[in-house]
C-alpha atoms as one frame of an Amber mdcrd trajectory, in Angstrom:
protein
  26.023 222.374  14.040  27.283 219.292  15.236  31.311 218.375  14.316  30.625
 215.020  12.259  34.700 214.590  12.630  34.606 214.905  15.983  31.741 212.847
  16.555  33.157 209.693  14.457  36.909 210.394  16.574  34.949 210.173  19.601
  33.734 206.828  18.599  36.655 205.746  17.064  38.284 206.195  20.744  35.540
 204.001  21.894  35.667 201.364  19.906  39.798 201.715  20.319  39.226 201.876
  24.390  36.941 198.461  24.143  39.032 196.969  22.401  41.770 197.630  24.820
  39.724 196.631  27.842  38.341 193.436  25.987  42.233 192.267  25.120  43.312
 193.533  28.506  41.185 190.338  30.051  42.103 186.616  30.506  40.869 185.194
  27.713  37.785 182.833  28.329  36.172 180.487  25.266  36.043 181.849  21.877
  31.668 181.700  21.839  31.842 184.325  24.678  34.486 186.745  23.141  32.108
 186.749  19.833  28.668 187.085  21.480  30.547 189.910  23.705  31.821 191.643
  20.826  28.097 191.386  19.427  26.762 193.373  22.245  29.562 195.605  21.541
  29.097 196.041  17.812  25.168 196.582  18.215  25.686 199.380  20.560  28.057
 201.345  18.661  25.324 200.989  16.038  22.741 201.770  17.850  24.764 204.872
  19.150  25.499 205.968  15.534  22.372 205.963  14.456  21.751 208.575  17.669
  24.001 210.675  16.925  23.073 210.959  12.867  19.434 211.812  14.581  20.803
 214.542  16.127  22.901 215.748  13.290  20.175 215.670  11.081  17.544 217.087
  12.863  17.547 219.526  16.200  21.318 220.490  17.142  19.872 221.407  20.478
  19.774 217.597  21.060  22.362 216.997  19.941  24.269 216.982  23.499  21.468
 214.913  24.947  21.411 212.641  22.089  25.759 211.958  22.495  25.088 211.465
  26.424  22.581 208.743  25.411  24.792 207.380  23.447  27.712 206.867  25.142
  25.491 205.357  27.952  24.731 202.604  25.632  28.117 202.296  24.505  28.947
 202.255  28.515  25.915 199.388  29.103  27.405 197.168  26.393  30.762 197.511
  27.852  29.496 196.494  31.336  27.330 193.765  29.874  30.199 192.279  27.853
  32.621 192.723  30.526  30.133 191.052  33.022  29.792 188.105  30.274  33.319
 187.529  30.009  34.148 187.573  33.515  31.337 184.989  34.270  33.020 182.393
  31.186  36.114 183.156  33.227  34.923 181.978  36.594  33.357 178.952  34.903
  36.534 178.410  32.930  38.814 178.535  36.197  36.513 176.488  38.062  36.464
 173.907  35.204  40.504 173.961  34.774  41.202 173.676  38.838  38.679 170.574
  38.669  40.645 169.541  35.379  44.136 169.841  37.522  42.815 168.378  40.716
  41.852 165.491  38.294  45.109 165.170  37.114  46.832 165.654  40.357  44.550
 162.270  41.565  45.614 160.432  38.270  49.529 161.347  38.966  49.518 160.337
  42.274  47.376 156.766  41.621  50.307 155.918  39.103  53.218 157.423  41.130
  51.638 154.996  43.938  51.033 152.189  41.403  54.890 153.050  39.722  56.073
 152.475  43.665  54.266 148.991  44.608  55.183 147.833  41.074  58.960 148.736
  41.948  58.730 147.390  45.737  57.633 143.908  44.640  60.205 143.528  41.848
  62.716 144.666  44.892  61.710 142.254  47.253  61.539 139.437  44.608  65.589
 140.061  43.514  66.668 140.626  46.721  65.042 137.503  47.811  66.582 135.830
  44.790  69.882 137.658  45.805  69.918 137.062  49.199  69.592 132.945  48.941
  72.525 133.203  46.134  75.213 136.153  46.688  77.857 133.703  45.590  80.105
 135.325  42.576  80.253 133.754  39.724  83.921 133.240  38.513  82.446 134.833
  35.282  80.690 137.763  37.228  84.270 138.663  39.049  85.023 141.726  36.552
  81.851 143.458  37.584  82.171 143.109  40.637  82.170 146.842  41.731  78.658
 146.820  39.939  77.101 144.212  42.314  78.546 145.914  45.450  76.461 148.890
  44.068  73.584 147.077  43.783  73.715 144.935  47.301  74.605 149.046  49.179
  71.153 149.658  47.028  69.146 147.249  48.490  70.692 147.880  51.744  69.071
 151.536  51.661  65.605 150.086  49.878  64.992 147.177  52.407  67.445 148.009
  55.476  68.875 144.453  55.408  71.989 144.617  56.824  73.103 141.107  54.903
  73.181 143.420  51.794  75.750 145.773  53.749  78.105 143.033  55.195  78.020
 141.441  51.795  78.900 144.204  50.425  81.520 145.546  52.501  83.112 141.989
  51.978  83.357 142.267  48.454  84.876 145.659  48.695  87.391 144.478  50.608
  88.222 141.382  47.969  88.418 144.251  44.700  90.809 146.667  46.827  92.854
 143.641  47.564  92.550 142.359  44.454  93.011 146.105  42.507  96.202 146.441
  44.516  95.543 150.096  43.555  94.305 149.810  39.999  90.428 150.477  40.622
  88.375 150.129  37.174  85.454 152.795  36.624  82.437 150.442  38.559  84.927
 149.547  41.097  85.763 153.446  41.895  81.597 154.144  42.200  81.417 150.789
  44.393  83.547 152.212  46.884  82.328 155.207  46.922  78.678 153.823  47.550
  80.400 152.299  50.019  81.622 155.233  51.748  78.319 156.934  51.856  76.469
 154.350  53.918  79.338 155.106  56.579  78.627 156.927  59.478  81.015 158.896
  58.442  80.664 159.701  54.581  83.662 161.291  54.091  85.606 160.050  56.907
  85.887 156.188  56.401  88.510 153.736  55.074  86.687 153.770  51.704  87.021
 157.556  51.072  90.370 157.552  52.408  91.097 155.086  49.710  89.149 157.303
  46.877  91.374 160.332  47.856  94.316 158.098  47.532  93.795 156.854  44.331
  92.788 160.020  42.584  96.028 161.661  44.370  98.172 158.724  43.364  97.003
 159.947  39.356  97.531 163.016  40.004 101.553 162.377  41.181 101.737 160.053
  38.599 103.586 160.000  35.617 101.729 162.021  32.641  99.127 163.029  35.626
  95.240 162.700  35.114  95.216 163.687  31.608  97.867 160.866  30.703  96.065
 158.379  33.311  93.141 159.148  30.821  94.951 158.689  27.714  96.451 155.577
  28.726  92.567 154.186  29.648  91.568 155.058  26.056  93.966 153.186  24.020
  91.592 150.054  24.382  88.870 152.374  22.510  86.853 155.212  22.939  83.730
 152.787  24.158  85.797 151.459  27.370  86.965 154.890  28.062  83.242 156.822
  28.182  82.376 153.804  30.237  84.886 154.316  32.696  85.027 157.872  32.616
  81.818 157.996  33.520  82.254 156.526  36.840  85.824 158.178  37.993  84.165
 161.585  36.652  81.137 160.844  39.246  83.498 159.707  42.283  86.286 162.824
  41.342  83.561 164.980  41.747  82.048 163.416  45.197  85.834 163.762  46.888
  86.213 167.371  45.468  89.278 166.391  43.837  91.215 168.502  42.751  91.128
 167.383  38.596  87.160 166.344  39.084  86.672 169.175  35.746  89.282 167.644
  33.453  87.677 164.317  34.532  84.359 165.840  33.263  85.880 167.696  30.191
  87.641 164.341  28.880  84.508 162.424  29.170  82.991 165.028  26.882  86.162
 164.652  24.389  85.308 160.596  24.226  81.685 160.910  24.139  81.802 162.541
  21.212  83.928 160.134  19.619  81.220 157.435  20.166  78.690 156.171  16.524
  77.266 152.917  15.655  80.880 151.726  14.521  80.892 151.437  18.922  79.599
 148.709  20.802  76.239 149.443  22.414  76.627 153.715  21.866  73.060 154.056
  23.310  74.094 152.612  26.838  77.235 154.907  26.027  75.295 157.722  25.700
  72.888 156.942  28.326  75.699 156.321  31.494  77.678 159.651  30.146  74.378
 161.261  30.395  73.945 160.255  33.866  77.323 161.480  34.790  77.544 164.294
  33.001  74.444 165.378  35.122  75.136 164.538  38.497  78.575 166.247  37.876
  77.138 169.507  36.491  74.684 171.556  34.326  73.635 170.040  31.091  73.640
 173.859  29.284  74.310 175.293  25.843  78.210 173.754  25.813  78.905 172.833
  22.897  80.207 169.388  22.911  82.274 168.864  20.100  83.167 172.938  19.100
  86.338 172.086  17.028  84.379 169.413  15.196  86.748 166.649  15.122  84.474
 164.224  16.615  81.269 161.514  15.026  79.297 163.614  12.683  76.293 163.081
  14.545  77.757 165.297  17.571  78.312 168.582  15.147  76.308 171.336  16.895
  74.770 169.247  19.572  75.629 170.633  23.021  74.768 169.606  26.968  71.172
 170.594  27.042  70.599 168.325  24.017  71.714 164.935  25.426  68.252 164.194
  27.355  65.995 164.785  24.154  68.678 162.838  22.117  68.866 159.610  24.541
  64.865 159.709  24.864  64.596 160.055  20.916  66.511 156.077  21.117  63.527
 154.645  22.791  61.542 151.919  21.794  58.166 153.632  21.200  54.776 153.057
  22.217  52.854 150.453  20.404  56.123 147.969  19.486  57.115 144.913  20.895
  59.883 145.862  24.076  58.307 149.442  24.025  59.877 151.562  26.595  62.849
 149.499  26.164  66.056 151.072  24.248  67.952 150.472  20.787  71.222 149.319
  21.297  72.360 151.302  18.071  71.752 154.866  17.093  70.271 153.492  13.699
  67.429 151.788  15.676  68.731 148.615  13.595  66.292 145.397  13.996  67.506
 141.828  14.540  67.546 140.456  10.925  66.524 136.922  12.602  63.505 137.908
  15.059  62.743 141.496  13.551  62.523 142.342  16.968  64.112 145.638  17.735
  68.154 145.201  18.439  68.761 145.592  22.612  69.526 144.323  25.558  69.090
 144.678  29.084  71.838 146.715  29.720  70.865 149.755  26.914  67.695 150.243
  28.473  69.582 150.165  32.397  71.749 152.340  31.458  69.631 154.794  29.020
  67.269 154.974  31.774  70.140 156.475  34.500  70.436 158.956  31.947  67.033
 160.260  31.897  66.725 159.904  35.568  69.678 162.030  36.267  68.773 164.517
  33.859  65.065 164.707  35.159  67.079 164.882  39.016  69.156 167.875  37.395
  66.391 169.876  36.143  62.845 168.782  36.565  61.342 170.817  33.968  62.351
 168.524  30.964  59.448 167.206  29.370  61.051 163.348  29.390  59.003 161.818
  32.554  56.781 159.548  30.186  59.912 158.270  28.441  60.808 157.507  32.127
  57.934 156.082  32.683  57.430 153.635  30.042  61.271 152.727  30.736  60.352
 151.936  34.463  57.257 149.157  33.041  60.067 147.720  30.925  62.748 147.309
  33.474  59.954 146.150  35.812  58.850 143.360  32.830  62.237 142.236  33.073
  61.933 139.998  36.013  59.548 137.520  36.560  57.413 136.427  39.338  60.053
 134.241  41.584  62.484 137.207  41.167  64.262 136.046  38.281  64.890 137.605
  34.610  62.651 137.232  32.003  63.930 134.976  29.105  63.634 138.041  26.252
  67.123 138.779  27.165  68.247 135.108  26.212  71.612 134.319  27.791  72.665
 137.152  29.456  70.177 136.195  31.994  71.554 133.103  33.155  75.070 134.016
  32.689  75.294 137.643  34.496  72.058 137.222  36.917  74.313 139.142  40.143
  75.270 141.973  37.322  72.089 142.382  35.542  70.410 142.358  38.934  72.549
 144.808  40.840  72.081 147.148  37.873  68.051 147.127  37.864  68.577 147.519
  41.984  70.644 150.723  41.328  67.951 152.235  38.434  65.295 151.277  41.205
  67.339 153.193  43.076  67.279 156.203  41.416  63.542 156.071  40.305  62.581
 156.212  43.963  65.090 159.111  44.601  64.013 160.649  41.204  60.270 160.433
  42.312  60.694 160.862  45.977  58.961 157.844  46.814  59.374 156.257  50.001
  61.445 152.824  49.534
């Protein structure tokens, strides 16, 4: 007689080895998995009801009757293996088309993105170029419109931009008679990189000298710093941010408590600060291009805002983008000025200016420049269409930003040039 036990074990291994092979396969749509488990199923029926022939009736057929049915078991197996692998073929056919579809649509806008960003270049440095004049009101930021004209040097290779800017240099180290503010350290460091030379010019001569001259000074960098933050925690992330940028592009020799201490003031910054979203975003951009935005915590002893506690590196992109204007309202793309997202009471239009969104959006660039994998290129995106519906046709800026516009046209201007900038590094676009 036939060993029922045996029998159903030797089925039960079957079923176990189809099931094995079946998960052992990319997985194609779910209709194909069922209708190939169908032809599965039916077999194994069909082969049961063999074998309980066989045990029922002659045991000398028995052998030919288990043959039999493991062929069909085998069939149904090859059948269902041959349906899944076509779905598969049709499945990876379908997804390449879907990603060579996608591929077309990134490039189209990454093409659109750059002719969108050329014109609103050419229009300000047109506007620029006939005007370069300083305001007497614009003289404190000056370092950020030397960054701006070195900026449109490298877009538009005008060398105008490059003597102007040179000049201007020139007036803030004779005018800084040593004492370079955070912009004013960057400009001369932009400065220095257009050289022939990079780091073997008159302006990076000057950088090491002035970061050497804090070192040898009395209470060192670490009292230099505490001395820049007794006008407020806001001024000193500002300004941090820039000398922790240039102390890292000389190698100097403090460039990680630069970096540390910016850290230590960030985390000091809430809504009871002016503007904490710009804050956030040019510590952001800083923090990035100086290092690795990882699982540091930033505030580990806790005795910063509450809205730092357990936050750490990595988190800073997500955070910044999570202060965006979203899609769908008025100035979408644009940023808050506050970390409440607080509304003007008067215009119920959401509470910015130009300068959040600026300076938000060098925070997500450098991030995205850092690590490419972060999932924050449409916040990027939508920030680019809003710094780009700043400006208007004859290369001025749009009223929105009332009378900032008028009143700080070289600043405003030199900042959009230097997120342009960035963008085109960021998305390796051709200028």
């Amino acid at each position: 007689m036939i060993n029922k036990k045996l029998l159903l074990l030797m089925l039960l291994f079957m079923s176990v080895t189809i099931i094995n092979e079946s998960s052992a396969l990319t997985l194609p749509n779910t209709d194909s998995i069922n209708q190939a488990m169908e032809i599965i199923q039916s077999a194994i029926e069909d082969a049961m009801a063999l074998v309980k022939g066989a045990i029922n009736g002659d045991p000398a057929q028995a052998g030919e009757a288990i043959n039999e049915a493991c062929s069909l078991i085998q069939e149904a197996i090859d059948q269902a293996h041959n349906l899944i692998q076509g779905t598969i073929a049709e499945d990876v056919n379908s997804i390449e088309d879907e990603i060579a579809e996608k591929i077309d649509s990134m490039q189209e806008d990454i093409e659109e993105m750059k002719e969108n960003i050329q014109d609103a270049i050419e229009q300000m440095a047109q506007e620029l170029a006939e005007n370069m004049t300083i305001e007497p009101n614009e003289i404190d930021f000056a370092g950020s419109i030397v960054t701006g004209m070195v900026s449109l040097y490298e877009l538009i290779g005008d060398d105008s931009f490059k003597i102007n800017a040179e000049s201007l240099g020139e007036s803030i180290l004779s005018i800084a008679s040593g004492n370079l503010k955070g912009d004013e350290v960057f400009a001369i460091a932009r400065l220095s990189q257009i050289c022939d030379s990079p780091d073997n010019n008159i302006w990076w001569t000057t950088l090491c000298d002035f970061y050497r001259n804090i070192r040898d000074g009395a209470g060192g960098t670490n009292g230099y710093i505490a001395q820049l933050a007794s006008s407020g925690s806001a001024t000193a992330v500002f300004n941090l941010s820039y000398y922790t940028v240039v102390a890292d592009y000389i190698s100097d020799t403090d460039s990680k408590i630069w970096r540390r201490e910016l850290i230590n003031y960030l985390v000091q910054i809430d809504d009871n600060c002016n503007s904490p979203v710009m804050l956030l975003g040019i510590a952001t951009w800083a923090l990035a291009v100086t290092g690795e935005l990882d699982n540091t915590l930033l505030d580990p002893l806790g005795t910063g805002a509450l809205c730092w506690r357990n936050k750490t590196l990595k988190d800073l992109p997500e955070i910044l983008a999570s202060h965006q204007v979203p899609a769908g309202e008025l100035y979408a793309g644009n940023f808050f000025c506050n970390f409440d997202h607080s509304y003007d009471v008067i215009t119920g239009f959401p509470d910015f200016d130009a300068e959040d969104t600026l300076f938000a959006t060098l925070g997500l660039i450098g991030a995205y420049k850092r690590n490419p994998n972060l999932e924050i290129e449409t916040a990027i995106v939508a920030a680019r269409q809003a710094i780009i519906e700043m400006i208007s046709s004859n290369g001025n800026l749009c009223p929105q930003f009332g009378e900032q516009c008028s009143e700080n046209y070289q600043l405003l201007a030199a900042e959009i040039i230097q997120v342009f900038r960035e963008l085109i590094i960021a998305l390796d676009m051709d200028p």
